[in-house]
C-alpha positions as CSV (number, residue, x, y, z in Angstrom):
1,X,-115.3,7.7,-122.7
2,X,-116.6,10.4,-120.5
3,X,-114.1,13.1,-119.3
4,X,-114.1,11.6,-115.6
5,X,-112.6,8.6,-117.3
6,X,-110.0,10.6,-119.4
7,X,-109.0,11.9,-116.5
8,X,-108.5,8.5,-114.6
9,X,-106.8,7.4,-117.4
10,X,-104.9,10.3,-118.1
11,X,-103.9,10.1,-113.8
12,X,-102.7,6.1,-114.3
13,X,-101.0,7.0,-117.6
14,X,-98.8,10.0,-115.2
15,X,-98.6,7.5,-112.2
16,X,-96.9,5.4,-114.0
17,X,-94.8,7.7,-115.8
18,X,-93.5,9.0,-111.7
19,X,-93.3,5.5,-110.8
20,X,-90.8,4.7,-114.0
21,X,-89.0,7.8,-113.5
22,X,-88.5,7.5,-109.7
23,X,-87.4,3.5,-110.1
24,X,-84.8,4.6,-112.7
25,X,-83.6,7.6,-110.8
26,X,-83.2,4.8,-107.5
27,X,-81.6,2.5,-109.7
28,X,-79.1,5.1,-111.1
29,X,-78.4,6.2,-107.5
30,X,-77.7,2.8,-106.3
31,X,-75.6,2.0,-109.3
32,X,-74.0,4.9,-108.6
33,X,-73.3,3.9,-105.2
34,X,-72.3,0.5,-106.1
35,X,-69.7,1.9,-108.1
36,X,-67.9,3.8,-105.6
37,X,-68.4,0.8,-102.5
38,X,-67.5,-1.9,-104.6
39,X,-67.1,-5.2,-103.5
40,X,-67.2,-6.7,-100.1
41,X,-64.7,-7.9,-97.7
42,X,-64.3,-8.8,-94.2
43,X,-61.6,-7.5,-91.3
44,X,-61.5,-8.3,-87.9
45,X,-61.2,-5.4,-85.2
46,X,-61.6,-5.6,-81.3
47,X,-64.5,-6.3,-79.8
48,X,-63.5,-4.0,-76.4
49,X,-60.2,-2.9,-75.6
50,X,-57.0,-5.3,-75.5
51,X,-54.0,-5.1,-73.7
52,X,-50.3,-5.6,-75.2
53,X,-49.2,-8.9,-75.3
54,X,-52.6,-10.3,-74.9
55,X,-53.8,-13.1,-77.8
56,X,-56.4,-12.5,-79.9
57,X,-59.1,-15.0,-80.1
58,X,-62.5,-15.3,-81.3
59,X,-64.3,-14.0,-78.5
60,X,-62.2,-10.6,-78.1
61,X,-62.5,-10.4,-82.2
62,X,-65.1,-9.8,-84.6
63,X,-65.5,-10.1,-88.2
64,X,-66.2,-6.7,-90.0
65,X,-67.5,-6.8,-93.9
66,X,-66.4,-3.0,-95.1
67,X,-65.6,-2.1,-99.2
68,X,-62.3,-3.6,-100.0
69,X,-61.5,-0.4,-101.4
70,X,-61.5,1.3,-98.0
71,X,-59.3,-1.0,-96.4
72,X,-55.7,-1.9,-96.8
73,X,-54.4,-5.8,-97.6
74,X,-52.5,-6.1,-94.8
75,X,-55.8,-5.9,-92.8
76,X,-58.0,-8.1,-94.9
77,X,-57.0,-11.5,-93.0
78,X,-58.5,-14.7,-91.7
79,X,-59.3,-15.2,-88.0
80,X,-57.0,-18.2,-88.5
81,X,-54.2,-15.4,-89.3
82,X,-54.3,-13.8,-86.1
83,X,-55.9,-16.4,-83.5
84,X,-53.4,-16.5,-80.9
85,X,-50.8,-13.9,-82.0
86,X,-50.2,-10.7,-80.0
87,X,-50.0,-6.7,-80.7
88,X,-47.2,-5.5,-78.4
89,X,-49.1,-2.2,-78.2
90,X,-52.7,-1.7,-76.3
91,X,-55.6,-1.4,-78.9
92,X,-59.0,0.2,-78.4
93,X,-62.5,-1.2,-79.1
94,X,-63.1,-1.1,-82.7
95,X,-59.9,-1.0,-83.7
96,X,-59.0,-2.9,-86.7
97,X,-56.6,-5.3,-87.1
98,X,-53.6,-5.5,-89.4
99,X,-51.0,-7.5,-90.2
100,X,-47.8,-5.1,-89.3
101,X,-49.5,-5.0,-86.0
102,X,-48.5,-8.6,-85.5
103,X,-45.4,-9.8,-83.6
104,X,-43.7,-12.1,-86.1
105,X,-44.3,-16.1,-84.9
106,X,-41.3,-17.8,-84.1
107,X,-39.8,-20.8,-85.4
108,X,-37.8,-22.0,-82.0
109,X,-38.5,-25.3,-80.8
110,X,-39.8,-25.3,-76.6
111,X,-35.6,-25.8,-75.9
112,X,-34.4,-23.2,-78.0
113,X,-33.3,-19.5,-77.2
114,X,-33.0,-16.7,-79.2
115,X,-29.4,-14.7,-78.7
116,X,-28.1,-12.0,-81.2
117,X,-23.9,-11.1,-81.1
118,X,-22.6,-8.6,-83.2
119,X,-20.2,-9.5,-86.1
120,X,-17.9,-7.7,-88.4
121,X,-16.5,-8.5,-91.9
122,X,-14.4,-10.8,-90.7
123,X,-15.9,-12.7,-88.0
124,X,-19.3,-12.9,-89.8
125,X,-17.9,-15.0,-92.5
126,X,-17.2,-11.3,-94.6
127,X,-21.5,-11.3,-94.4
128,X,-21.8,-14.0,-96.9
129,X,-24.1,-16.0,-93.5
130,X,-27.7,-15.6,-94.3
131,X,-31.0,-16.4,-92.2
132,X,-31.0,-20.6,-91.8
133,X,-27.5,-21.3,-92.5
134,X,-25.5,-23.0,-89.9
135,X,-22.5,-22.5,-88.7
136,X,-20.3,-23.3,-86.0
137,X,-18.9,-20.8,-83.2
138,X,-15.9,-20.0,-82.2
139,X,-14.0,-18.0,-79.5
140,X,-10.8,-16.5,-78.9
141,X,-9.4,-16.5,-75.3
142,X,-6.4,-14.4,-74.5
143,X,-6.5,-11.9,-71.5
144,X,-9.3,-14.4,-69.6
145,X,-8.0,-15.0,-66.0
146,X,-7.7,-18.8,-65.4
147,X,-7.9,-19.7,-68.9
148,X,-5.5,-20.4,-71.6
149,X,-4.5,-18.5,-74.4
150,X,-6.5,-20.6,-77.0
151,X,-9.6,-21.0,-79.4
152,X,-12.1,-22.9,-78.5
153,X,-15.3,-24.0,-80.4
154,X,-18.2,-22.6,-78.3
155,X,-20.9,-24.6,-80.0
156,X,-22.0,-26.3,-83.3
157,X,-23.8,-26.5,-85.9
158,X,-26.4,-23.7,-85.0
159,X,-28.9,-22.2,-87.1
160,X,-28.8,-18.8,-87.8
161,X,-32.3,-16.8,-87.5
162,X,-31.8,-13.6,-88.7
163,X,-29.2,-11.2,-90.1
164,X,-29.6,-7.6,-89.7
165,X,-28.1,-4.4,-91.5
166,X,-25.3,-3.1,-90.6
167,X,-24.5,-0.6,-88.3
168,X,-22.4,1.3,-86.2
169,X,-21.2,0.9,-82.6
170,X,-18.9,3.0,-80.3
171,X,-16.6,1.5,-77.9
172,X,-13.8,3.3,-75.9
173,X,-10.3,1.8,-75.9
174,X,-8.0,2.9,-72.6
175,X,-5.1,3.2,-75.4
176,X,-6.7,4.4,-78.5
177,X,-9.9,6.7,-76.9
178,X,-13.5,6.2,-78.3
179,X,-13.8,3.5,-81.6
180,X,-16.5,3.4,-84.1
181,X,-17.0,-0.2,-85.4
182,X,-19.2,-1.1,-88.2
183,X,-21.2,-4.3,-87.5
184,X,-23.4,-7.1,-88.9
185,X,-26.4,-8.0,-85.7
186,X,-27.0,-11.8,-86.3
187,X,-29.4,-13.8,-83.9
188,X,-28.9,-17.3,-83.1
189,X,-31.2,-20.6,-82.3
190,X,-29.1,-21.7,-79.5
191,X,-30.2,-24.5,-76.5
192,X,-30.1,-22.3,-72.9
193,X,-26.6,-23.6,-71.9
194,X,-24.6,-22.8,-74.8
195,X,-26.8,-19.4,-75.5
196,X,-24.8,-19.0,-71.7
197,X,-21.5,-19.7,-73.5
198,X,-21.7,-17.8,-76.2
199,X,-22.7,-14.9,-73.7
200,X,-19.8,-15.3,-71.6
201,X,-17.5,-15.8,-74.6
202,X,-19.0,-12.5,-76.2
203,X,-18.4,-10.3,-73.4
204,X,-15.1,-12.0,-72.1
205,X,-13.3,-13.2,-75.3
206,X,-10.8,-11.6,-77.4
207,X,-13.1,-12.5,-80.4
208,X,-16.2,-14.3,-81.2
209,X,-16.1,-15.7,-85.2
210,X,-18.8,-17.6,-87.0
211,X,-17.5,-20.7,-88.8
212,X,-20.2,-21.1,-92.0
213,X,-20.5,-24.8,-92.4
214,X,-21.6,-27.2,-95.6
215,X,-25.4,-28.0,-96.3
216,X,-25.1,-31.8,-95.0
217,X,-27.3,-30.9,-92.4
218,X,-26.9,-33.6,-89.5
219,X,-23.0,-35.0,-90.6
220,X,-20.8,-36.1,-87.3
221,X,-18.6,-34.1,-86.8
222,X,-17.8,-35.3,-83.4
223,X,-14.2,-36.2,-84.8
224,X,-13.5,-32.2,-84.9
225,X,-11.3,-30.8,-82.8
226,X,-12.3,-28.5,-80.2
227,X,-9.8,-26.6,-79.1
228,X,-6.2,-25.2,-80.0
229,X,-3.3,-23.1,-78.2
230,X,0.3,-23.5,-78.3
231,X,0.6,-26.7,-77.3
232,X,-0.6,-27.8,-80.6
233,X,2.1,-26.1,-82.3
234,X,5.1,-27.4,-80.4
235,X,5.3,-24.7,-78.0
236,X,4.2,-24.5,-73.8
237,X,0.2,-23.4,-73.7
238,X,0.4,-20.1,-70.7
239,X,-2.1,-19.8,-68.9
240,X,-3.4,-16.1,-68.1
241,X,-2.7,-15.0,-64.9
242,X,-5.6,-13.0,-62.4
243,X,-4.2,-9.5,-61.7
């Protein structure tokens, strides 16, 4: 071998010395890489800006793959997640969307109505009512113009939708000054004309009480009386009189 070969030999022999080193220093870095992206996943975020209230479909959407590690779970959803649910907030292109960003879906049927009255120990059933019981309500007339001193059951057999913490409420008394109450928020499933009832009986009534009732969802109850005052005790009902 003359030394012009050696030399092309000895030339190949470093080529492919580089061209291992430079693969295994690319494969390192990639590796390396790797290790820090990790896997996959895929988030949706606004395609241009949407308004509040305004649904999200497909076409104002658009799936995003970014590392999972970047991203939080509440935003690593379907499109079926979010298709037709609403922000109540304006988002800008390229936002991404999550699930706390979601107005919670409701479970009325198209004739129900959402009403929420405030409760205390005693006329929330001493807070043992929880989200899907039902209960019947009941009002207590006794300053009402027109109407007799008696109780009266408002409605039955409703289902109650949520329960919220307690809290406290000021309310000022002509004979005792300003009040702090504690109490219990709880919202109602109620059909539009007796979510009008219980309004009226809630600001007008002497009190508004929630009557917890058994599990046998359905049972007649139609026998029930529906209303009591003095007359069902012996004595004369009195009717209140209009100032």
């Amino acid at each position: 071998m003359n030394p012009r070969q050696r030399r092309g030999v000895v030339l190949m022999v470093l080529s492919v010395v580089v061209a291992v080193g430079v693969f295994a220093i690319v494969t390192n870095y990639v590796r390396e890489v790797s290790s820090q992206v990790g896997p996959l996943t895929t988030v949706y975020r606004a395609v241009g800006p949407i308004e509040a209230y305004q649904p999200f479909t497909e076409d104002n959407v658009e799936p995003v793959e970014v590392p999972a590690r970047w991203t939080s779970p509440s935003s690593q959803l379907e499109l079926g997640d979010i298709e037709g649910r609403r922000a109540p907030f304006r988002l800008e292109a390229e936002t991404v969307v999550t699930a706390d960003m979601l107005i919670p879906t409701s479970d009325l049927s198209p004739t129900e109505r959402e009403i929420a009255i405030n409760v205390n120990s005693v006329t929330g059933v001493a807070g043992r009512v929880a989200p899907n019981d039902r209960v019947d309500i009941y009002a207590v007339f006794e300053d009402v113009p027109g109407l007799p001193a008696q109780v009266r059951v408002l409605v039955r057999d409703v289902r109650v939708v949520t329960v919220e913490g307690e809290r406290t409420v000021r309310t000022n008394d002509d004979e005792e000054g300003l009040q702090e109450t504690s109490v219990l928020p709880v919202t109602l499933a109620l059909e539009p004309d007796d979510a009008l009832s219980v309004t009226y009986a809630n600001a007008f009534a002497a009190e508004v009480r929630l009557v917890a009732l058994p599990t046998d969802v359905g049972t007649d109850r139609t026998d029930d009386t529906d209303d009591f005052d003095a007359g069902d005790l012996g004595g004369q009902p009195v009717a209140v009189e209009a100032p």
